[in-house]
Each structure stands twice: as structure tokens, then as C-alpha cells.
VOBA-1610 file (N, C-alpha, C; in pm, whole numbers, padded with zeros to 5 digits, always signed):
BEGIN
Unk+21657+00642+07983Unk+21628+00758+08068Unk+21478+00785+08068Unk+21436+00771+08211Unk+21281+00805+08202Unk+21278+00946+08088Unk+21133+00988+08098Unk+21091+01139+08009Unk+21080+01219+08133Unk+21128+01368+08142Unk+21095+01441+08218Unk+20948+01455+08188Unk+20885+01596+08322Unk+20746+01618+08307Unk+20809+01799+08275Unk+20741+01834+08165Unk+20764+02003+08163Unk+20670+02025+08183Unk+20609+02093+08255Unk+20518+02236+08271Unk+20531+02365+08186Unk+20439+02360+08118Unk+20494+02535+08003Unk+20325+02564+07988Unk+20353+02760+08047Unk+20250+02808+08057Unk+20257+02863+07929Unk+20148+02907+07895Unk+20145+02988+07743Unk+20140+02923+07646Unk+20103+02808+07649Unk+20135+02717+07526Unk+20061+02687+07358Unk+19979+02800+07380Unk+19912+02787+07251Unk+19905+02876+07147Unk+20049+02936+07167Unk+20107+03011+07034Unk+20267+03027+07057Unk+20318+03094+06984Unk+20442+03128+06985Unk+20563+03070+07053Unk+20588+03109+07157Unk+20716+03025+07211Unk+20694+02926+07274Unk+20578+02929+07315Unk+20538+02811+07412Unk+20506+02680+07338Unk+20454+02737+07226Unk+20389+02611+07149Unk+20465+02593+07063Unk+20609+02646+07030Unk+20693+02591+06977Unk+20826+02496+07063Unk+20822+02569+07182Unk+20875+02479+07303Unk+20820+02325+07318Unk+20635+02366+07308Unk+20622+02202+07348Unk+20596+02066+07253Unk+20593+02170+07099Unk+20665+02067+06985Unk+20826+02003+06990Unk+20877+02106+07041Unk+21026+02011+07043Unk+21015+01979+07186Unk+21006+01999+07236Unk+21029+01910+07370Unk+20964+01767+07321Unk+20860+01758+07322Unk+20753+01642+07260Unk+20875+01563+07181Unk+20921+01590+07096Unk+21032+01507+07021Unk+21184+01519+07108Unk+21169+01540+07224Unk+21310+01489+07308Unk+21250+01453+07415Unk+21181+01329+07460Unk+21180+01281+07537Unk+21160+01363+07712Unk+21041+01432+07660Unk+20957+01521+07750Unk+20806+01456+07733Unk+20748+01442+07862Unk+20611+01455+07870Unk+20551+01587+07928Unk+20453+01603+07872Unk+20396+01791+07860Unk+20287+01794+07934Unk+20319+01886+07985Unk+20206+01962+08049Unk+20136+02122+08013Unk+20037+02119+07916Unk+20008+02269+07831Unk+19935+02333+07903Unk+19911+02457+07875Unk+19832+02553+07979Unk+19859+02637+07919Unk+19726+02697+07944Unk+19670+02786+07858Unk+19516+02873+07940Unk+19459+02941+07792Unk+19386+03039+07865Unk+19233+02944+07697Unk+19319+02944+07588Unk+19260+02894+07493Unk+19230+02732+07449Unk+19126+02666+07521Unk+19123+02519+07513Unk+19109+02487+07386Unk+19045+02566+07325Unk+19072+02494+07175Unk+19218+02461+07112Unk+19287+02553+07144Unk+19418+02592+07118Unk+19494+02435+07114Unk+19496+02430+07275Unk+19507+02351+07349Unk+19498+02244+07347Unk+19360+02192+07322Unk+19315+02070+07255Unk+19396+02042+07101Unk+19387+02137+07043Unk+19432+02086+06885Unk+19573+02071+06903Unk+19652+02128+06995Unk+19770+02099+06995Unk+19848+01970+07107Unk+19749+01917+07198Unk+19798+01835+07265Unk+19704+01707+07144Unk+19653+01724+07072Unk+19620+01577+06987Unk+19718+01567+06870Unk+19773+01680+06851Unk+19885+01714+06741Unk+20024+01622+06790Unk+20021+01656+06944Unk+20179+01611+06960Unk+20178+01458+07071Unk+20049+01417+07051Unk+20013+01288+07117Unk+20065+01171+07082Unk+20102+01163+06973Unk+20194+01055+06863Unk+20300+01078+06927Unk+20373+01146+06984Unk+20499+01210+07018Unk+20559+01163+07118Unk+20441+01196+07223Unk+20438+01166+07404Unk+20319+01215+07472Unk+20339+01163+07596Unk+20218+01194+07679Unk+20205+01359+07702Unk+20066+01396+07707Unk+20026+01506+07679Unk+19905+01555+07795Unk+19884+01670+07850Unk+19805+01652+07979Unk+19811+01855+07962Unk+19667+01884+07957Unk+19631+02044+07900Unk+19535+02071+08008Unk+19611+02177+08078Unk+19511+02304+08210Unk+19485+02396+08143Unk+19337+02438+08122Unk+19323+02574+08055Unk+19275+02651+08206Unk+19339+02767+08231Unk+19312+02866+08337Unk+19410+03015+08273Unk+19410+03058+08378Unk+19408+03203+08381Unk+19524+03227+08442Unk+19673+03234+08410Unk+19735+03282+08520Unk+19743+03389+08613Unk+19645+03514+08587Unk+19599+03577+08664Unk+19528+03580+08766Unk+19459+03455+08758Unk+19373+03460+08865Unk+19436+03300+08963Unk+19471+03326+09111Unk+19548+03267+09146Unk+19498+03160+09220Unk+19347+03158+09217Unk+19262+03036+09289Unk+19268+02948+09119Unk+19238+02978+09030Unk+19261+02886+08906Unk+19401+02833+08882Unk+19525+02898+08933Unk+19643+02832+08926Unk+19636+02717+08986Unk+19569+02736+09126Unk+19599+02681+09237Unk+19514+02514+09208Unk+19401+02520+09198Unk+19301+02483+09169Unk+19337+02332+09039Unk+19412+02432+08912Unk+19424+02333+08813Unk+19538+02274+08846Unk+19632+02284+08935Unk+19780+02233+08923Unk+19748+02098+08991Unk+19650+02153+09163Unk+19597+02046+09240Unk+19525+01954+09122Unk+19432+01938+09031Unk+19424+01889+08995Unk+19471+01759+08871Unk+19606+01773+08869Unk+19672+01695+08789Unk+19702+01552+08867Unk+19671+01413+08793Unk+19688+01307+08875Unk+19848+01336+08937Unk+19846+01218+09055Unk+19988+01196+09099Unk+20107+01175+09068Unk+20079+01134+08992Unk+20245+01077+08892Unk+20268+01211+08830Unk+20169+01331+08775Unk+20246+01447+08700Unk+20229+01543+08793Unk+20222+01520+08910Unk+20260+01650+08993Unk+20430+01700+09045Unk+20484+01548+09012Unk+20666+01547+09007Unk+20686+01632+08878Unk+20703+01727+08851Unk+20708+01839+08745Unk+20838+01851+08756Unk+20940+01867+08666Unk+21087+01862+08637Unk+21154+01958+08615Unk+21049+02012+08542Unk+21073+02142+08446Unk+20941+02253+08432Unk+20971+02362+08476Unk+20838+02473+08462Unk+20906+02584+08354Unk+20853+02598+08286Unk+20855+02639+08142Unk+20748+02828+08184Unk+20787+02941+08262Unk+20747+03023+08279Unk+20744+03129+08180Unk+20654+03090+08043Unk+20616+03165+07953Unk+20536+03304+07883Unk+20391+03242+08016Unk+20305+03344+07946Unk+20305+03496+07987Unk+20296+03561+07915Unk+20334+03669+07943Unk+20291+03794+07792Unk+20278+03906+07796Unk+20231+04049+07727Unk+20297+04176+07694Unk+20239+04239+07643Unk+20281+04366+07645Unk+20132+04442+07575Unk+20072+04531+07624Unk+19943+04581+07627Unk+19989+04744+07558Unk+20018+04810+07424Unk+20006+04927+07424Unk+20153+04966+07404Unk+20182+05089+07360Unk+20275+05123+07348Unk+20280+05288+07395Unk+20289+05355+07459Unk+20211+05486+07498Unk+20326+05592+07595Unk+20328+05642+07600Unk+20420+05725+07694Unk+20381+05710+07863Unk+20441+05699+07920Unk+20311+05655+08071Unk+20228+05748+08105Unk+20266+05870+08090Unk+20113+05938+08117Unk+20005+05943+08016Unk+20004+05876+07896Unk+19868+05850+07811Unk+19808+05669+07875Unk+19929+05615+07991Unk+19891+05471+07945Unk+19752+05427+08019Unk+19694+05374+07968Unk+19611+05278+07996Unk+19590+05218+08139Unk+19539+05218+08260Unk+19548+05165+08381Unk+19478+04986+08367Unk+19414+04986+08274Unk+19415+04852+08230Unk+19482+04780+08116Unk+19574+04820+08097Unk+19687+04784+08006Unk+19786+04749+08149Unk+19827+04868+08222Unk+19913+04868+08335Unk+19862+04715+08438Unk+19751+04670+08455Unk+19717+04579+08551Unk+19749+04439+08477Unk+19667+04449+08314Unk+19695+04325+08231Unk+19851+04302+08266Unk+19969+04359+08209Unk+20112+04353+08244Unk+20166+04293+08326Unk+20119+04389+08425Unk+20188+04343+08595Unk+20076+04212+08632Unk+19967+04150+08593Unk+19899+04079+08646Unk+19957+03937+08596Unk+19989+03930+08452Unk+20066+03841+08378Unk+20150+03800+08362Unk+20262+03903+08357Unk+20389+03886+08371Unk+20442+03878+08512Unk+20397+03971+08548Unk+20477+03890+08730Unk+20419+03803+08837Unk+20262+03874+08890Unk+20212+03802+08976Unk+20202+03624+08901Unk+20129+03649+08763Unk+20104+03496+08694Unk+20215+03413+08749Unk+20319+03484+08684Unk+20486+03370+08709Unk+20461+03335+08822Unk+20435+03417+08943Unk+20475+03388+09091Unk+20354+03280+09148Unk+20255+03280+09086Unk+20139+03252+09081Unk+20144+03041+09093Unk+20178+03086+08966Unk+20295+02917+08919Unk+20346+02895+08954Unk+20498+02958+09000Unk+20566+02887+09052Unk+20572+02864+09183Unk+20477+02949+09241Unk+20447+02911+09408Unk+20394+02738+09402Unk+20333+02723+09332Unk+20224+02611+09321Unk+20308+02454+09270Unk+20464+02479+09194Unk+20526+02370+09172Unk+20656+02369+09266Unk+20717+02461+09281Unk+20820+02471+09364Unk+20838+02408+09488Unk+20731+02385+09551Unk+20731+02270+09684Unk+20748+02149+09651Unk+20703+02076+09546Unk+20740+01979+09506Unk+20901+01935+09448Unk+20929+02000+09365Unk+21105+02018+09304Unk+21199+02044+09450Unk+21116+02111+09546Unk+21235+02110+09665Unk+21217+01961+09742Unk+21136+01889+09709Unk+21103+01778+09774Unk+21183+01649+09720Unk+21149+01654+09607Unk+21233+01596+09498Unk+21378+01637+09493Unk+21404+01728+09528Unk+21534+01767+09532Unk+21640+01809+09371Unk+21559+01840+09270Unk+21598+01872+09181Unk+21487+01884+09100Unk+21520+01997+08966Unk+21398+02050+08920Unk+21477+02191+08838Unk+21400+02245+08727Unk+21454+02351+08663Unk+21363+02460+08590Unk+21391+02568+08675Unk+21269+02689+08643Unk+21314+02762+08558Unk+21276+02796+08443Unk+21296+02874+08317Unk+21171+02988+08309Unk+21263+03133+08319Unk+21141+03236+08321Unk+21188+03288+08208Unk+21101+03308+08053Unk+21096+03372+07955Unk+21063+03498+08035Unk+21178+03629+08036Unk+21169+03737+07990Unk+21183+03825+07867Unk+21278+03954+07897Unk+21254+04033+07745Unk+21398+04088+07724Unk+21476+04120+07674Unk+21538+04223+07622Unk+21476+04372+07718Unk+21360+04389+07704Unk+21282+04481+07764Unk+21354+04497+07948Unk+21378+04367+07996Unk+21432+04333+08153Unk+21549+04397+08154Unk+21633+04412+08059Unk+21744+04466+08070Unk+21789+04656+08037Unk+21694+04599+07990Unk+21695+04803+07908Unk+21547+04896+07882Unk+21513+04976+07924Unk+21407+05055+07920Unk+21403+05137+07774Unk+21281+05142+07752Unk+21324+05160+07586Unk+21187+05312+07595Unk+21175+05397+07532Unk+21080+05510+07510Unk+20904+05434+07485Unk+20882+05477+07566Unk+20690+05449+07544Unk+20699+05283+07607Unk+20774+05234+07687Unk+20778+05107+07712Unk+20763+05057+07878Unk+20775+05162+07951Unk+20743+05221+08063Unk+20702+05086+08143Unk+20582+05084+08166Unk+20531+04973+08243Unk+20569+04812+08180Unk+20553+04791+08060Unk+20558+04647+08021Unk+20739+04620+08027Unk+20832+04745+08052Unk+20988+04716+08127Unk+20967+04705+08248Unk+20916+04778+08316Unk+20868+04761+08446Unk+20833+04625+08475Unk+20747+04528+08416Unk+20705+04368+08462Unk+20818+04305+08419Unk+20932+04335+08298Unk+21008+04222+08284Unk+21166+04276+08314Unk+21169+04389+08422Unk+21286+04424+08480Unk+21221+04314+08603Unk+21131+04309+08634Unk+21035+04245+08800Unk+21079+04072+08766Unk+21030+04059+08629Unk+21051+03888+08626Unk+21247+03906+08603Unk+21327+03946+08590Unk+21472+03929+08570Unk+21531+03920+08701Unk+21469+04051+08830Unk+21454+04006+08972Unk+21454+03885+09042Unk+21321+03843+08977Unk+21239+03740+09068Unk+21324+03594+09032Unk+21398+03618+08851Unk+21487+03492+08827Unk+21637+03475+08952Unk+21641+03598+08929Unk+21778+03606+09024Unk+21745+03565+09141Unk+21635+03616+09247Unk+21622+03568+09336Unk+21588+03440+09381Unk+21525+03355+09256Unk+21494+03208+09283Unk+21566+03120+09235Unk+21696+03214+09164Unk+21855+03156+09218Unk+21889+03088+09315Unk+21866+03227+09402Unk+21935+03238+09518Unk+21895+03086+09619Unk+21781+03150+09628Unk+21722+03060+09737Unk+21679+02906+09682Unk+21635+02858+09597Unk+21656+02771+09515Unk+21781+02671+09522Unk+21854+02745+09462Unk+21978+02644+09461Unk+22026+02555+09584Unk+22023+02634+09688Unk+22067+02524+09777Unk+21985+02359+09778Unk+21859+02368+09710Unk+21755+02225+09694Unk+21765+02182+09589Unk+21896+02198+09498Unk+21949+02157+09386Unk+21888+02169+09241Unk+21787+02301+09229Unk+21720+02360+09127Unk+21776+02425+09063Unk+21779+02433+08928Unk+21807+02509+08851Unk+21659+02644+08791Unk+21758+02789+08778Unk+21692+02889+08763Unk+21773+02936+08628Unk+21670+02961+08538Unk+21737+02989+08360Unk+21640+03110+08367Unk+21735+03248+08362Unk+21614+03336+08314Unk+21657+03395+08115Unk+21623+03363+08027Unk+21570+03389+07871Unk+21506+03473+07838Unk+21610+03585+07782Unk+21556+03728+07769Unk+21590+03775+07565Unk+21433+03762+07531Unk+21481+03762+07358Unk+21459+03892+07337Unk+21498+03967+07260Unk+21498+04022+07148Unk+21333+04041+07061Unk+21359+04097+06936Unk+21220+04065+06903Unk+21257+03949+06777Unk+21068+03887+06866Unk+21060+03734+06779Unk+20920+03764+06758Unk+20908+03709+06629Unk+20795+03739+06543Unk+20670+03649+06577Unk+20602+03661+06676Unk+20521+03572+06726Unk+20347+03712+06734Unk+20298+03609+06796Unk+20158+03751+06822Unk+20143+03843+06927Unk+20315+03824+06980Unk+20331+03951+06994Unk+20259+04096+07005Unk+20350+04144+06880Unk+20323+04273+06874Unk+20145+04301+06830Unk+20107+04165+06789Unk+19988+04199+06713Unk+19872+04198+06856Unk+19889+04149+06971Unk+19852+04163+07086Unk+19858+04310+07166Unk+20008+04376+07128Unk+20046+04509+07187Unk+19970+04564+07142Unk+19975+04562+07015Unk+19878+04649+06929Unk+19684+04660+06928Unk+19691+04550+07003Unk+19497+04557+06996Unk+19472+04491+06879Unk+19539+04413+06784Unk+19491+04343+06667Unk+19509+04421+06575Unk+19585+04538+06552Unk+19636+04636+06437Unk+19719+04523+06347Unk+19697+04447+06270Unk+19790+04390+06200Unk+19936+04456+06117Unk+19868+04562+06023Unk+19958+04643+05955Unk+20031+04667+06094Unk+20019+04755+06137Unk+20137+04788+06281Unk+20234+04683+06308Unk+20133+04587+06339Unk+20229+04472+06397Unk+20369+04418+06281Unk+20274+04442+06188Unk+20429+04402+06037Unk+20498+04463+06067Unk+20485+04578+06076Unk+20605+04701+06059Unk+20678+04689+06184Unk+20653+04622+06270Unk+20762+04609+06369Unk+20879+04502+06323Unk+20826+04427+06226Unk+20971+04337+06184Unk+21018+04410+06048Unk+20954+04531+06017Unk+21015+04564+05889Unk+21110+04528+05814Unk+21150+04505+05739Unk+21309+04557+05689Unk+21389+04510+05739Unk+21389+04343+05825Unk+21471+04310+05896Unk+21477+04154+05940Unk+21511+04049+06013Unk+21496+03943+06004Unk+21492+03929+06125Unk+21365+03918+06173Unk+21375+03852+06342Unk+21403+03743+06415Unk+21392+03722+06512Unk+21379+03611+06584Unk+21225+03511+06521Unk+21240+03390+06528Unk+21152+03339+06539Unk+21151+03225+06680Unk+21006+03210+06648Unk+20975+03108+06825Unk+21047+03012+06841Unk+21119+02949+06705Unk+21189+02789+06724Unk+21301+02850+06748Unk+21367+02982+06730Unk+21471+02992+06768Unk+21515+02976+06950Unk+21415+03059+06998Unk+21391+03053+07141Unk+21376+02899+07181Unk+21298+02804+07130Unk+21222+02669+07167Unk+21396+02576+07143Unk+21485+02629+07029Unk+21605+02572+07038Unk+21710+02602+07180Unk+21672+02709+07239Unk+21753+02765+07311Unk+21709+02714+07458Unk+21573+02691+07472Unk+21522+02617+07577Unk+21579+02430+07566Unk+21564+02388+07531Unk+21612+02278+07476Unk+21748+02263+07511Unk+21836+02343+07435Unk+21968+02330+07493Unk+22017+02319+07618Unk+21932+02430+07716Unk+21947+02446+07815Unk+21928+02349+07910Unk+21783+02286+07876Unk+21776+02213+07944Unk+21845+02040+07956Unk+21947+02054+07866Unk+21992+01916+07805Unk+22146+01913+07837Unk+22164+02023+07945Unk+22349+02035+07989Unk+22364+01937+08101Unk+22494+01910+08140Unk+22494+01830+08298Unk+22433+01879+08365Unk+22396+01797+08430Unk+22363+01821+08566Unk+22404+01957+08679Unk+22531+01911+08650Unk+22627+02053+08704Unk+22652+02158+08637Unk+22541+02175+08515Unk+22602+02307+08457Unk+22436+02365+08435Unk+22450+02528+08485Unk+22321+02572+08452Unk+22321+02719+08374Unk+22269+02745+08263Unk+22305+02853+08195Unk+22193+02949+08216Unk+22282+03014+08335Unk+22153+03113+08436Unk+22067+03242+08366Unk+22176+03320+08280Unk+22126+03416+08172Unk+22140+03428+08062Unk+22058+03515+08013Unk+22093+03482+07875Unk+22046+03557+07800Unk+22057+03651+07723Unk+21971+03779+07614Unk+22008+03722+07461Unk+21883+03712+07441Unk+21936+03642+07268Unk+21853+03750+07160Unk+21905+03809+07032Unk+21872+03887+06976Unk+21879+03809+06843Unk+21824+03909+06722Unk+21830+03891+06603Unk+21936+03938+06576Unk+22050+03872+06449Unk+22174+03957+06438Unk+22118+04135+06380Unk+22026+04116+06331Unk+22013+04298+06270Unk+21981+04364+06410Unk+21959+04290+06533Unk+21953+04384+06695Unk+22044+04407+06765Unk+22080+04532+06794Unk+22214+04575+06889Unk+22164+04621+07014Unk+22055+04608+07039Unk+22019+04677+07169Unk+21832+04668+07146Unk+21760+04705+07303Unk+21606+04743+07233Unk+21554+04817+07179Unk+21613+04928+07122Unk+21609+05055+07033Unk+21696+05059+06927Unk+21783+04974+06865Unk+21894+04990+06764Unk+21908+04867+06658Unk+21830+04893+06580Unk+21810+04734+06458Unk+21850+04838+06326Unk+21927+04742+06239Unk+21925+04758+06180Unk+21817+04714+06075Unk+21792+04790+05960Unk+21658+04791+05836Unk+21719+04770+05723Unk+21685+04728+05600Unk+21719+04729+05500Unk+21575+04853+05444Unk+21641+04917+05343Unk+21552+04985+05266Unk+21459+04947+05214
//
């Protein structure tokens, strides 16, 4: 079986870069992207022993750099198989009338326009090809609005939308649409929400056992490794101590 080509944005921490270690060992060739070339670099020479490896550092915010780096990938990896719609934030934690209007733009600039940003830019191709499979990492957050969470539910109620809708229209060109909505996973995260508050950021896994990134990077994997005819469209995956986005259990 040839190697697919994945596309995975975000790839130089947490889920992404635990996605494109195991993919790398199942017979995936990668495509990393990112915002951090160092990152980037150290991790596509890391998993080069593995498989072929090919790193865009841009901005998914800014949509002439989407556009720009995708065009630039030789011919043979512009047949993209798999788009791996990762990168994504959460800026602050605040009630909405204290929030931040540049917290509010980072959010919505990242999490939704970015996605749309991307996948405008591979999606003509997979309908050409006639098969292809879009995976949008959302949140737990997409499903449930949680206190002080206001806008950053707001972008990943928008990406749970935008999965459903590229369902819709999608499928008839024989694509698959996976939208992956976790729980909390102990990645840099919270230490991002936070502005680099480290202590803060601990205390969000307190007393409890989270998700980690390989758990998610297992769950991508799976997904992408069913028949042909089978596509596992949703999906909310939690830590067992999580009953909801407000209800974890702690140990003392």
C-alpha cells in the first residue's frame, strides 16, 4: 500500500506533534506546519528515519501565507489524503465583558477563519482525486459553554458547524469529515490561555489525570485506519475523572 500524504497544521507541540510521530510510524508521509521553524525543523529531522517529511512554517491567520505555502509544495505532495485541522487556542479566561478584543480576534482568527483558511486551499484537490479525509480537532468547549469561556466556545461551537457542514457537501466527492472534540489534555494549552502563568496552568490538571496528546494522536490514527466505507464522524473524548466541561472529578 502506497503511504498516504497527511497535512497537520499545528505540528510543533502537543497534538499535532504527537499525531505526526505516529503517523510517521504507520505508513504516512507528513506534511508539518507550523508558525515555529525551529520546532519544525527539529522535528521533521527527528521523524526522517521514519518517512518522508516536508515542513511549511506560516501563519494560519494570515490567508495569503496559507495560500502561498500550500502552492508551494512540489507536485507529487499536493495529492494530500489527509488534512489534519489542528491548530488552534484559547487566549484568557475572563467573563466577556472584561475580555480582551485581542484575545477575541487571536480565537476567532485561529480557530475558525485558519481552519477555513486550509482547508479552502486542499479541498479542490481531494474533490479531484475523489477521495480524501478532513479531521477538525475541536473541544469539548464545541459542545457545551462553560462560565468565563464565552468567545473561545464561540470558535469551537463555529469549527463543530463548519465539520458538519463539510459533511454535508463533501461527501458526495467521497471525503471523509472526522470532527474530534477532547476534553482536557495536558498539552501547552492552558499554559498559552494563561499568558505563560505556569503555576495556573498546573492547577488546571490538579488532582486529576488528564488526557494526554498520544491519547488524541491514538484516536486520530484509528480513525483514519477504518474501511473505506466507514467514517467515524464525531466524537468527544474525555478523561475518565471528566463528566462534562465543568464537572471533574479531584482527588484531595
Amino acid at each position: 500500500m502506497d503511504k498516504r500524504i497527511a497535512f497537520i497544521t499545528g505540528a510543533t507541540s502537543g497534538i499535532g506533534e504527537a499525531t505526526a510521530e505516529l503517523l510517521a510510524k504507520n505508513n504516512f508521509k507528513l506534511i508539518l506546519c507550523g508558525r515555529r521553524k525551529d520546532r519544525l525543523d527539529l522535528l521533521a529531522k527527528r521523524l526522517s528515519n521514519s518517512t518522508e517529511v516536508i515542513t511549511l512554517t506560516f501563519d494560519v491567520r494570515s490567508n495569503r501565507e496559507v495560500i502561498d505555502s500550500i502552492k508551494s509544495l512540489p507536485e507529487p505532495w499536493k495529492k494530500i489524503d489527509v488534512l489534519i485541522n489542528n491548530a488552534g487556542n484559547a487566549h484568557g479566561l475572563s467573563p466577556i465583558q472584561s475580555g480582551e478584543v485581542t484575545d477575541w480576534d487571536a480565537m476567532m482568527d485561529i480557530n475558525v477563519k485558519g481552519l477555513l483558511y486550509v482547508s479552502k486551499e486542499i479541498m479542490p484537490a481531494m474533490i479531484e482525486q475523489k477521495h480524501g479525509h478532513i479531521i477538525n480537532i475541536g473541544s469539548i468547549a464545541g459542545k457545551e459553554v462553560y462560565p468565563n469561556g464565552n468567545v473561545y466556545c464561540a470558535s469551537k461551537f463555529a469549527v463543530d458547524a463548519i465539520t458538519q457542514g463539510m459533511r454535508f457537501d463533501l461527501s458526495p466527492h467521497g471525503i471523509k469529515v472526522t470532527g474530534i472534540h477532547p476534553g482536557m489534555v495536558d498539552t501547552e494549552f492552558s499554559i498559552v490561555r494563561f499568558k505563560g502563568d505556569v503555576e495556573r496552568a498546573k492547577n488546571v490538571y490538579k488532582g486529576m489525570h488528564p488526557l494526554k496528546a498520544q491519547d488524541i494522536a491514538d484516536l486520530i490514527l484509528f480513525t483514519l485506519t477504518r474501511p473505506d466505507h466507514v467514517v467515524l464522524a464525531d466524537m468527544v473524548i474525555l478523561p475518565t475523572a471528566q463528566a462534562s466541561a465543568t464537572t471533574v472529578k479531584r482527588d484531595s
